[in-house]
C-alpha positions as CSV (number, residue, x, y, z in Angstrom):
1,X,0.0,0.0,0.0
2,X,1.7,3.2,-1.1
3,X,1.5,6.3,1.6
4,X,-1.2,8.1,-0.5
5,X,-3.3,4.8,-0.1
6,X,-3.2,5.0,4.1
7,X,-3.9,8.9,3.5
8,X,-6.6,8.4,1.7
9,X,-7.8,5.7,3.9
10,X,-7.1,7.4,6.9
11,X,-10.6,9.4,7.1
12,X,-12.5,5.9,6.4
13,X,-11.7,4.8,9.7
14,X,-13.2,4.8,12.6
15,X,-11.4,6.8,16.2
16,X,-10.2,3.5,18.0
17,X,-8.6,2.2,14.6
18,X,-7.1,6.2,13.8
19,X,-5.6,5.5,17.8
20,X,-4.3,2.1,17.3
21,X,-2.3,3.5,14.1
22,X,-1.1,6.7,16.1
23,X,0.3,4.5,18.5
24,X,2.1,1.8,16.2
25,X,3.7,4.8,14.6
26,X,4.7,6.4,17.8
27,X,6.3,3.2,18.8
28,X,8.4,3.1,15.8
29,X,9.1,6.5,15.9
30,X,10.4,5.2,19.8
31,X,12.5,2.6,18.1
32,X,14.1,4.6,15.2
33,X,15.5,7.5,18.1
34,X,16.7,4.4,20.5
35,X,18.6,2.7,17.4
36,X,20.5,6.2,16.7
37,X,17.7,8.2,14.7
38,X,17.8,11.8,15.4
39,X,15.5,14.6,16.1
40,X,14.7,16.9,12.9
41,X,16.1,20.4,12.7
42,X,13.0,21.5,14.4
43,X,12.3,19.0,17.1
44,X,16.3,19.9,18.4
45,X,15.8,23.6,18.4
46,X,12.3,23.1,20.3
47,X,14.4,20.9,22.8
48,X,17.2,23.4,22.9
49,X,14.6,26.0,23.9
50,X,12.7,24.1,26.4
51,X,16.5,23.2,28.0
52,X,17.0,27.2,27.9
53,X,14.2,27.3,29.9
54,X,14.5,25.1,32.3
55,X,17.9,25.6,33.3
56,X,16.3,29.8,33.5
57,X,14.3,28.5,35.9
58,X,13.9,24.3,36.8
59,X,11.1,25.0,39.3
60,X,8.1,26.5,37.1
61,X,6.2,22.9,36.9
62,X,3.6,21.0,39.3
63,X,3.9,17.7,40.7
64,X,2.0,14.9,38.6
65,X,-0.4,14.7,42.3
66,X,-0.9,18.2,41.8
67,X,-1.8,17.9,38.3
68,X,-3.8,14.9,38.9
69,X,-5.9,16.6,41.4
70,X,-6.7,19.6,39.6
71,X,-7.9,17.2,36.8
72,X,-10.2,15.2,39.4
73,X,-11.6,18.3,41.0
74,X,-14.9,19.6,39.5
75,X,-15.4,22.2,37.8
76,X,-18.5,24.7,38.1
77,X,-21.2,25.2,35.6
């Protein structure tokens, strides 16, 4: 199947079966980086900014409990 096939096929599917695709191709995209692939031009300068950042200031974040429990807390209507 050529890459204009899935494309075109792509919108033919249903959400679960557009997920389980997303997934597989994370995975390899996992798989290429651990077997020496690198990051485009653009992925590196994103990481390069997001390490400028950090290292400006490395306590800016939440904890995932904090996170987790402003998820779980209801919101009002």
């Amino acid at each position: 199947m050529s890459k204009a096939e899935i494309l075109h096929e792509l919108p033919t599917l249903g959400l679960q079966e557009r997920r389980e695709i997303f997934e597989r191709i994370g995975e390899l995209e996992d798989q290429d980086l651990l077997k020496g692939g690198e990051p485009t031009a653009a992925e590196k300068a994103l990481l390069d900014r997001e390490l400028e950042d950090y290292r400006k200031n490395p306590d800016p974040g939440s904890t995932w409990p904090e996170v987790e429990a402003r998820l779980r807390k209801p919101t009002r209507s």
